[in-house]
C-alpha positions in Angstrom: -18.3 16.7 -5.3 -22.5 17.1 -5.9 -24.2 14.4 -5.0 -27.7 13.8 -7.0 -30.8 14.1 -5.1 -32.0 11.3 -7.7 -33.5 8.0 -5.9 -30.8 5.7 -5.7 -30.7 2.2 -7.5 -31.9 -0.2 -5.0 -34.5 -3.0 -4.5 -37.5 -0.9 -6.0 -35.6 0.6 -9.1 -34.6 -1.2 -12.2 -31.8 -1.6 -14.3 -33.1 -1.8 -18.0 -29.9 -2.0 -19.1 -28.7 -5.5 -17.4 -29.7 -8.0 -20.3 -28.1 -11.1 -19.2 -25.9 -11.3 -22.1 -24.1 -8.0 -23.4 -24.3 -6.9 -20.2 -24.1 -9.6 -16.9 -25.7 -8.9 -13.5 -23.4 -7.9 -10.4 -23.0 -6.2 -7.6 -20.2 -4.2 -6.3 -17.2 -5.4 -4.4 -18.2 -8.9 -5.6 -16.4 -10.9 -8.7 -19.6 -13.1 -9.2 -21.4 -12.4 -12.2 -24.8 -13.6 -13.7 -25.8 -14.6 -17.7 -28.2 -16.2 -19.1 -28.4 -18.7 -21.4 -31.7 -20.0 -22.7 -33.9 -21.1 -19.8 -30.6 -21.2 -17.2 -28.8 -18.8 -15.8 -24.7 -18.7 -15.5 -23.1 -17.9 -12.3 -19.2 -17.4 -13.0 -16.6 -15.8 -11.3 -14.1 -12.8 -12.8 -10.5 -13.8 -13.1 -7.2 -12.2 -14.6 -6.5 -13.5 -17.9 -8.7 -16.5 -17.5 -12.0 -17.0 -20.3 -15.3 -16.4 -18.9 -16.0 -20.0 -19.8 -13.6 -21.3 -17.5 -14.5 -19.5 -14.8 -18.3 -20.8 -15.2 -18.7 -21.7 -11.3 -22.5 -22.9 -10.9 -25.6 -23.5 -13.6 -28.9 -22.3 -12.0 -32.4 -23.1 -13.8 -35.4 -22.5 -12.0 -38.7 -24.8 -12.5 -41.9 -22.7 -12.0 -45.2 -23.8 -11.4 -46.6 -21.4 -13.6 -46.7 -21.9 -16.9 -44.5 -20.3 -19.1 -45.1 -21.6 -22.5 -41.7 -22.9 -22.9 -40.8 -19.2 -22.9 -36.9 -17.9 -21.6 -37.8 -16.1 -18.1 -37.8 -12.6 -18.2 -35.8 -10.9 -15.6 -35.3 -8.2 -14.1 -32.0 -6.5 -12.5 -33.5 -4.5 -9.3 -30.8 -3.7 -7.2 -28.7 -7.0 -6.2 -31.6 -8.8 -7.0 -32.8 -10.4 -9.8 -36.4 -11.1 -10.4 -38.5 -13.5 -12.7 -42.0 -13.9 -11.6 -41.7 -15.7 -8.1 -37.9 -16.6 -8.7 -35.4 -14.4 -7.0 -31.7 -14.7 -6.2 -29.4 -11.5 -4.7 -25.9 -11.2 -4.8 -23.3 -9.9 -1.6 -19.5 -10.5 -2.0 -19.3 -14.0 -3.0 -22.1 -14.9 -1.8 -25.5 -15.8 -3.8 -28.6 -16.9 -2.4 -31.4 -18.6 -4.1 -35.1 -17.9 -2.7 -37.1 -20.6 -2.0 -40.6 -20.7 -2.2 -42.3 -24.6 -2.9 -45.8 -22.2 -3.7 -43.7 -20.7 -6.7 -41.4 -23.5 -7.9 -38.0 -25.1 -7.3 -34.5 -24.1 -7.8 -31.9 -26.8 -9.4 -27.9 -25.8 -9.3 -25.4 -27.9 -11.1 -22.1 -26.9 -9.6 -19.6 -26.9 -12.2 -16.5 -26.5 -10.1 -17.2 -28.3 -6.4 -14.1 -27.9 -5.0 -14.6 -23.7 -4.8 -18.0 -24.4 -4.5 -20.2 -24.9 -1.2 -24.5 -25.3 -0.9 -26.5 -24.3 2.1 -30.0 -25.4 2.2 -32.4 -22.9 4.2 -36.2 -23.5 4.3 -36.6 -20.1 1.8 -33.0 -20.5 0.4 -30.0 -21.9 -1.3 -27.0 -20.0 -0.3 -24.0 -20.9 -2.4 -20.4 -19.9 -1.3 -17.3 -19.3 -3.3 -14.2 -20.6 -1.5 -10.4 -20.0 -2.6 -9.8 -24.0 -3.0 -7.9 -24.9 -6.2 -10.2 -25.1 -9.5 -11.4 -28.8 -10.4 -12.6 -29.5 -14.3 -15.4 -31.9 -12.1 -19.0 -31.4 -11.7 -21.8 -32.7 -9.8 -25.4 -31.8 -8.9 -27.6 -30.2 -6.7 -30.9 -30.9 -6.2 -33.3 -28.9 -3.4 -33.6 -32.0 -1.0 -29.9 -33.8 -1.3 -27.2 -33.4 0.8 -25.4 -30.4 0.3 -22.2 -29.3 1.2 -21.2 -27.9 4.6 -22.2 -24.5 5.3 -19.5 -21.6 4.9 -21.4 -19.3 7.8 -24.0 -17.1 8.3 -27.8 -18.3 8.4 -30.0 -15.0 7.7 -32.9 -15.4 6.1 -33.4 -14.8 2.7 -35.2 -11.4 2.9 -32.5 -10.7 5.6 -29.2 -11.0 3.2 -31.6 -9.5 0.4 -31.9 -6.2 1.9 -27.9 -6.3 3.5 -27.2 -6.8 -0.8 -29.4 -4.0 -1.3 -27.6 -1.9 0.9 -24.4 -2.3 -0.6 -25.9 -1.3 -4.3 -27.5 1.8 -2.7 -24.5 3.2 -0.8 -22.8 2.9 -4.1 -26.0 4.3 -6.5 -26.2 7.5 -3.4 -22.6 8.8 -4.3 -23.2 9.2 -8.3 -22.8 12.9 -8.3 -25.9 15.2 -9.9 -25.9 16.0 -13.5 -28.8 17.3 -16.4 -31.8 15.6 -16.5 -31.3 14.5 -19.7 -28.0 12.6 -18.7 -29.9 10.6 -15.8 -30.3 7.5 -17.7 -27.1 7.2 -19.4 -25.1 8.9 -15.8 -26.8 5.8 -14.2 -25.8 3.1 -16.0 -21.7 4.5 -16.3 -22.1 5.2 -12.2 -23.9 1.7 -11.8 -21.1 0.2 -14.3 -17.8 1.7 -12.3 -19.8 0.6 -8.9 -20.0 -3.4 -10.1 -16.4 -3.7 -11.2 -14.9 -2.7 -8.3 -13.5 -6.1 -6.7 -12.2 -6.6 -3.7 -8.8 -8.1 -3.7 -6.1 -9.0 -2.3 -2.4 -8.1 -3.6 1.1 -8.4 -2.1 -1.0 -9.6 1.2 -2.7 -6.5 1.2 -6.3 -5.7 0.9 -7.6 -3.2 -1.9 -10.0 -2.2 -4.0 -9.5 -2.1 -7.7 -11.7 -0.8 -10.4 -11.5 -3.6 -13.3 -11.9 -2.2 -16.9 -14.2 -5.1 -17.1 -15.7 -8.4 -15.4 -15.6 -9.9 -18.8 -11.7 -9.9 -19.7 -9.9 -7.4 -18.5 -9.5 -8.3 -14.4 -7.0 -5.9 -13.1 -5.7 -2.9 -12.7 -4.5 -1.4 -16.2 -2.3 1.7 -15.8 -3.9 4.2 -18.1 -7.3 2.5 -17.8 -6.7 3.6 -14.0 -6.4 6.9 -14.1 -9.4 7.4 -17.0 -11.5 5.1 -14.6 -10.3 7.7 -11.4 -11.5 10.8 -13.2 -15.0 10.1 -13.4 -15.0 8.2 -9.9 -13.1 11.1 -7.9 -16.5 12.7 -8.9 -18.5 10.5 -6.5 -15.7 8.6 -4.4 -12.2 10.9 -4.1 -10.9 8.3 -1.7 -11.3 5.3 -4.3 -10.3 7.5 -7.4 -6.9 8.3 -5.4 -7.0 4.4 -4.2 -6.4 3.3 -8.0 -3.4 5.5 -8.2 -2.0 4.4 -5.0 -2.0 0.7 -6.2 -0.3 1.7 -9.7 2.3 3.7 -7.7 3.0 1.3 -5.1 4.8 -1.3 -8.1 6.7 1.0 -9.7 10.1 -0.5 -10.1 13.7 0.7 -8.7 14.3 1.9 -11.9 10.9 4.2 -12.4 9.2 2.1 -14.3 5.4 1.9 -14.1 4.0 -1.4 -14.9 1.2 -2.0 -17.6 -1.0 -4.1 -15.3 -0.9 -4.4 -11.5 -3.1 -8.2 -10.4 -3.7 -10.0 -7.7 -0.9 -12.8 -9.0 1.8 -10.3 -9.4 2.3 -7.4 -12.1 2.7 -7.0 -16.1 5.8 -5.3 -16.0 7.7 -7.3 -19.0 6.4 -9.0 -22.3 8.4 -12.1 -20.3 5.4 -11.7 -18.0 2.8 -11.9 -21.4 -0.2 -14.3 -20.5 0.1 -17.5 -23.1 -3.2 -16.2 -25.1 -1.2 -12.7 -25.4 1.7 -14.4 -26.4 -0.4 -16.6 -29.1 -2.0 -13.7 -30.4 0.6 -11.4 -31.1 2.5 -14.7 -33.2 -0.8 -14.8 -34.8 -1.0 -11.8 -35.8 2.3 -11.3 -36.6 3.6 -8.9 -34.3 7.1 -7.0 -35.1 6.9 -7.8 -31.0 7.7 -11.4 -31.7 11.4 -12.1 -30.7 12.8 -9.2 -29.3 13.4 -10.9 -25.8 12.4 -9.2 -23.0 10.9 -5.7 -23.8 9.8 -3.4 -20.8 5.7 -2.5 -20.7 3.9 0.0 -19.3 1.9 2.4 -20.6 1.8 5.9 -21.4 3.0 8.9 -18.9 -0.7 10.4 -18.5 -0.2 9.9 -14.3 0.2 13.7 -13.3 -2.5 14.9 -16.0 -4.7 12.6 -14.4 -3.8 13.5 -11.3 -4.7 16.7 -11.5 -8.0 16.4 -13.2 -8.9 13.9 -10.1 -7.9 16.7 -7.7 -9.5 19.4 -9.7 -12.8 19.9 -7.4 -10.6 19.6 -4.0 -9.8 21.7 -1.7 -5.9 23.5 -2.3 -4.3 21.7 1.2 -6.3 18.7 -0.7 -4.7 19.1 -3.5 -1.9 19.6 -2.2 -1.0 16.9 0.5 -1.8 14.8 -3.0 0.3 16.1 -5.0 3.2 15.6 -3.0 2.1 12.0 -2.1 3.2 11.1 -5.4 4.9 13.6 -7.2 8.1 11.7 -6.5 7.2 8.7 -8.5 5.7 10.2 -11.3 9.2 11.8 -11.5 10.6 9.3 -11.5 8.7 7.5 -13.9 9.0 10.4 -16.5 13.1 9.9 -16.0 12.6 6.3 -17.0 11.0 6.9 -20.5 14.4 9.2 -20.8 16.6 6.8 -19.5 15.1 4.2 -22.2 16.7 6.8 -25.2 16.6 10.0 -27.0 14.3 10.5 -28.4 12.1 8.0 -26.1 10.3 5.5 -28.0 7.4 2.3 -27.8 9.5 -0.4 -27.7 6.1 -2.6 -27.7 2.7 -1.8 -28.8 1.3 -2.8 -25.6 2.9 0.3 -23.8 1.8 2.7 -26.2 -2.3 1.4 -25.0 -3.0 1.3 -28.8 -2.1 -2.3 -29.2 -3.2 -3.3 -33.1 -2.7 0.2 -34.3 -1.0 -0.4 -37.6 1.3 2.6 -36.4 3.0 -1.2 -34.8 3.4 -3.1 -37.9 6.5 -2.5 -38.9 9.7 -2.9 -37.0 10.0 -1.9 -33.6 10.8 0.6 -31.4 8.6 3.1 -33.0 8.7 7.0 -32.3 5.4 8.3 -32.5 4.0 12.4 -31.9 1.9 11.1 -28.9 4.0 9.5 -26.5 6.3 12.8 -27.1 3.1 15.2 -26.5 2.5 13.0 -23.6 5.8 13.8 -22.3 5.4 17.1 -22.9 2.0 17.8 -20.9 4.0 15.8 -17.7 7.1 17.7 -17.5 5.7 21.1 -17.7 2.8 19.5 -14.9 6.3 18.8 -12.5 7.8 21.8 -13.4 4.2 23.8 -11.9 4.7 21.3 -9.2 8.2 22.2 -8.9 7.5 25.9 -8.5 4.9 25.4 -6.0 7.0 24.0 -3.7 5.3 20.7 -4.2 8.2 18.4 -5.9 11.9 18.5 -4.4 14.5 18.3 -7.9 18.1 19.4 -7.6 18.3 21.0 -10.9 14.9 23.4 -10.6 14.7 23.6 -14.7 15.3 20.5 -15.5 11.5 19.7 -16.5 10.5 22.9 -17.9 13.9 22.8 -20.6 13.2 19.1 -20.8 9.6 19.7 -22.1 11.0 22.3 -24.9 13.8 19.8 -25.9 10.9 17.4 -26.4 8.5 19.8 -27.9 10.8 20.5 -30.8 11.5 16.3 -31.3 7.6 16.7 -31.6 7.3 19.3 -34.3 10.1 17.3 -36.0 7.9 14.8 -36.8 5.5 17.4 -38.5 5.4 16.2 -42.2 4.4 19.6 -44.0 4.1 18.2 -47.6 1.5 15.3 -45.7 0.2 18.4 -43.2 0.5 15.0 -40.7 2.7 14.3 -37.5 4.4 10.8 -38.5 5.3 7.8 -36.7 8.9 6.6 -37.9 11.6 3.9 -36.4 15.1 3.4 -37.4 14.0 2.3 -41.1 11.0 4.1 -42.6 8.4 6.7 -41.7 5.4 4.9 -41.0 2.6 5.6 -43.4 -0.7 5.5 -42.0 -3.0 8.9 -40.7 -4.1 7.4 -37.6 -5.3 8.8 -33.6 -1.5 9.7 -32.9 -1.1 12.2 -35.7 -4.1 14.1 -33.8 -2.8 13.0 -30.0 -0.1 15.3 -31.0 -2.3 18.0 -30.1 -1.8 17.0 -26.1 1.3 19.1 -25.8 -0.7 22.3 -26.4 0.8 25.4 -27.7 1.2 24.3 -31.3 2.1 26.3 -34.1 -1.4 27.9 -35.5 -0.9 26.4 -38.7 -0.3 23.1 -37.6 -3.5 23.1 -35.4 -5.7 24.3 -37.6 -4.4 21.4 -40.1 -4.9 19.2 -37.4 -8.7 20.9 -37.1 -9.0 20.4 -40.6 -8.5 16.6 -40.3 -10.8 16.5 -37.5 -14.0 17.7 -39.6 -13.0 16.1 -42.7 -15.7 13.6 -43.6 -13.0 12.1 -45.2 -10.7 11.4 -42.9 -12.1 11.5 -39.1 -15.1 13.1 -39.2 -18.1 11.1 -36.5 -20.8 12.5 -34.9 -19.6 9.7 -32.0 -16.5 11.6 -31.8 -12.8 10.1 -33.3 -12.5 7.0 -35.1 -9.0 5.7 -34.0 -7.9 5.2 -37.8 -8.8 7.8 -40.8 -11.8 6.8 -43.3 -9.3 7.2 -46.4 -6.3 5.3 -44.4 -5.4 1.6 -46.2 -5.4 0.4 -42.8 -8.7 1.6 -41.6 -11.3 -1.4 -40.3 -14.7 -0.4 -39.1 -15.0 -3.0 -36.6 -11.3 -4.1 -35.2 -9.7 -3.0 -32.1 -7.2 0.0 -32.4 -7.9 -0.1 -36.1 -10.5 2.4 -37.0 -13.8 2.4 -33.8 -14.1 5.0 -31.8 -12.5 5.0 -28.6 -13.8 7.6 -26.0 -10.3 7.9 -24.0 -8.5 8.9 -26.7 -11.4 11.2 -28.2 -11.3 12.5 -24.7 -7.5 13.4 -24.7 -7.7 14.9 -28.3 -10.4 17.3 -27.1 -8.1 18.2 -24.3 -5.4 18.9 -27.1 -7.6 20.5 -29.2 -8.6 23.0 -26.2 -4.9 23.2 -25.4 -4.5 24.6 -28.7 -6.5 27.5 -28.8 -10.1 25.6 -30.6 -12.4 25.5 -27.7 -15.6 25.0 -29.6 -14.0 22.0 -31.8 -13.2 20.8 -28.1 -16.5 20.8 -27.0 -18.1 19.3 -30.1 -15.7 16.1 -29.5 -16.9 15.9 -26.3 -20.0 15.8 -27.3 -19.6 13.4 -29.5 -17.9 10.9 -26.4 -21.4 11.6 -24.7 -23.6 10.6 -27.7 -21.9 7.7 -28.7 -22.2 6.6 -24.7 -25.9 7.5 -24.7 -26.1 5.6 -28.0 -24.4 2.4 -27.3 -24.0 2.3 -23.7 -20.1 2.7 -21.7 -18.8 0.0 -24.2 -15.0 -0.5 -25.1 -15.8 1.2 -28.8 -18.1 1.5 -31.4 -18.5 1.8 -35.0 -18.1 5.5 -36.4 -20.6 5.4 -38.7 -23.1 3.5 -36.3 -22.5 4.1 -33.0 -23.2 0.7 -32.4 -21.0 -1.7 -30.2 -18.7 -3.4 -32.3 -18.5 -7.3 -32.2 -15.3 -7.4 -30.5 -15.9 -5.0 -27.7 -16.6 -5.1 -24.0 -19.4 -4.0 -22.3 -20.2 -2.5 -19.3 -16.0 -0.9 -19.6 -14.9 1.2 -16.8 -13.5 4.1 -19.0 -16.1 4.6 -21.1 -18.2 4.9 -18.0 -15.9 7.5 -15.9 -15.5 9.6 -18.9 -19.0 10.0 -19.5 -19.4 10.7 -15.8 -16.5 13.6 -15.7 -18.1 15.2 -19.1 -21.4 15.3 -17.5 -20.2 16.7 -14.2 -18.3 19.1 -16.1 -21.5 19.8 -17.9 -23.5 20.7 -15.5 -21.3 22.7 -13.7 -20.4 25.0 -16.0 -24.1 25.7 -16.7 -24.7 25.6 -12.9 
């Protein structure tokens, strides 16, 4: 791990890249989160499955005695803080204090949701408190001068929990590892993004630390978001990188199933488990999901890759004491996809992480060339594992002949009049060129003339051709949409994983242009969720300030400048 010798993000640096509206202000370790919205500002609290606008907590607007010509403040992110002329507030856990300063102007808070919701009044602050009391729909106000609520603890001065905030923001912005100059801006904002959504939480009555793919929508701990996310932290933080595998491990089921998302109210493990606005979407959309009763989910058998790739820089007795930590359940887990059927299948979009792909929508299950290269990579991971001495298995070559059976049910799929892998189920071949023709790649070791079709496809202007790397769908696909999820943006986790295919294959330098690509459309748009191809811009639809975006960047810039250091 090298750590920058770059001045850290705190009180005295900015962060031009917190807007108040594409991107809220946070802090790390904290669910709170900051908008604006006209003159106000928003103060709302992340929540799994639950709309921002229902988690709006308190409404803050801030009367200043200096004319401002009926102009929105302009603020400015500095650390926890945020800064508008004499106004100032700063963020710690959930906790956010208000300065006060009757020479400047005067704060006014409507609390949206007083039962979570307390008000301390200090001579230079408000202090409001989130406590884990049951929501309430009911509002009231508070003025500066009413009675406020009882105090929750703690009396420091404003200045006094500013700098403790500060502190926090700059222990995190001190670990984000040294890259080229060049990449300082853009390696700050993915180090500042992975930093402010990590929550603290607490699951099965135990404390952790998760790395959200978001604030905004995505509160939990996705499976394959994990171990993307763990990459480019391991970088900066081995301990919290390993941390987000520990958590998806520790729910695996007796039967070696992973489950899709691990939260603080349990774990996604089942479509009977769908939240109602996932169930209402998928009947709205039409999903071939839609009554097949209870369908396992989880998402795709990336763990030991990852795993590796997070252990990469360690030391080999490192390495190693991690390896065997879990190599047991990611055994196990690869038995369960075989347990499901030969060859294994998605029995719901969901688990295949590519959820409106049209490769789902026709009848389900669906066999498909990347969950079978995916399988692939894993078993002949365990079966180095296995030989190292670092997995016990009865039968010792029971991965390495299980990875060739499933290597030829891969190159089955290879459509030669098409030059495409297809997706098929028990009817049709599915008939769309889409990410999992290329994911194919994953397993390595393809036939040369199937990888330089696959090549081909890659630099076709035509077909998938971006200077932001892959879209997800190709250009001259019926199916392909510019702008919707899964159905033809770019998405830099799987533009990553191709480029680890591609390299598998034998075509380093078409490797290294698609990471490339990741890297400008990250510098372009920001770490969003995905972007237009043709663009680079964020598309409506997407997130921003999303954990894998960020950690990828972060791993390809390390890389980077390691390889020319």
């Amino acid at each position: 791990m090298t750590r920058s010798a770059l001045p850290s993000t705190g009180p005295g640096c900015e962060l031009p890249f917190v807007d108040l509206d594409h991107v809220a202000f946070s802090v790390p370790r904290s669910r709170l989160l900051v908008t604006r919205n006209g003159t106000d500002l928003h103060i709302y609290e992340a929540r799994y499955e639950v709309p921002l606008d229902s988690c709006l907590l308190v409404i803050a607007s801030f009367a200043s005695r200096r004319s401002e010509g009926g102009q929105a403040a302009a603020w400015i992110a500095q650390g926890a803080h945020l800064r508008s002329g004499g106004a100032e507030l700063a963020i710690m856990g959930e906790r956010i204090c208000f300065g006060r300063d009757e020479h400047v102007g005067s704060w006014r808070l409507t609390v949206v949701d007083p039962l979570r919701i307390s008000v301390t009044e200090q001579d230079d602050a408000l202090i409001v408190d989130v406590c884990d009391d049951e929501a309430s729909p009911q509002g009231r106000r508070i003025r500066e001068g009413e009675d406020a609520a009882s105090p929750s603890g703690g009396s420091d001065s404003f200045a006094d929990f500013g700098a403790s905030a500060d502190r926090v923001v700059d222990e995190w912005m001190s670990r984000m590892p040294a890259c080229a100059p060049h990449r300082v801006p853009a390696m700050r904002h993915c180090w500042w993004t992975l930093g402010v959504n990590t929550i603290d939480t607490v699951i099965d009555g135990r404390g952790h630390r998760i790395i959200v793919p978001s604030k905004r929508g995505y509160v939990g701990l996705w499976q394959w978001d994990a171990y993307f996310i763990a990459m480019g932290v391991a970088h900066g933080d081995p301990d919290l990188a390993l941390e987000q595998f520990e958590i998806a491990m520790r729910f695996q089921g007796d039967d070696g199933q992973l489950p899709d998302v691990v939260h603080e109210e349990g774990v996604l493990a089942s479509s009977d488990d769908l939240p109602p606005a996932d169930r209402l979407k998928l009947e709205a959309e039409g999903s071939a999901s839609i009554g097949l009763g209870a369908v396992p989910l989880t998402k795709p058998p990336l763990t030991a890759w990852a795993l590796e790739k997070v252990l990469a820089s360690t030391s080999p007795s490192v390495r190693s004491q991690q390896i065997e930590r879990f190599s047991a359940s990611i055994a196990k887990s690869q038995e369960w996809w075989f347990a499901q059927g030969i060859p294994p299948v998605y029995a719901h979009p969901y688990s295949s992480g590519l959820d409106d792909s049209p490769v789902f929508d026709y009848e389900l299950p669906v066999e498909t060339p990347d969950l079978l290269a995916y399988l692939v990579r894993q078993d002949e991971i365990l079966a180095s594992w296995r030989r190292e001495g670092l997995l016990r298995s009865d039968d010792a070559d029971l991965h390495t002949h299980r990875a060739e059976d499933t290597r030829r049910l891969l190159l089955d799929l290879w459509d030669a009049d098409e030059q495409m892998f297809v997706a098929r189920n028990a009817h049709r071949r599915i008939p769309h060129r889409t990410i999992v023709h290329l994911l194919a790649s994953f397993a390595g070791g393809l036939p040369e003339e199937i990888s330089r079709s696959l090549s081909e496809d890659i630099r076709s202007e035509k077909r998938f051709s971006s200077q932001y790397s892959l879209p997800v769908v190709s250009f001259d696909d019926d199916a392909y949409r510019a702008e919707v999820m899964w159905r033809g943006p770019v998405w830099a986790n799987t533009s990553y994983l191709v480029a680890e295919g591609m390299q598998a294959c034998g075509h380093e330098r078409l490797a290294q242009e698609l990471r490339a690509g990741i890297m400008k459309m990250i510098e372009t748009a920001g770490p969003v969720e995905y972007v237009n191809a043709f663009t680079g811009r964020r598309c409506e639809g997407a997130a921003s300030a999303f954990s894998w975006s960020a950690a990828l960047y972060v791993d390809l810039a390390v890389r980077e400048y390691t390889a020319s250091s």
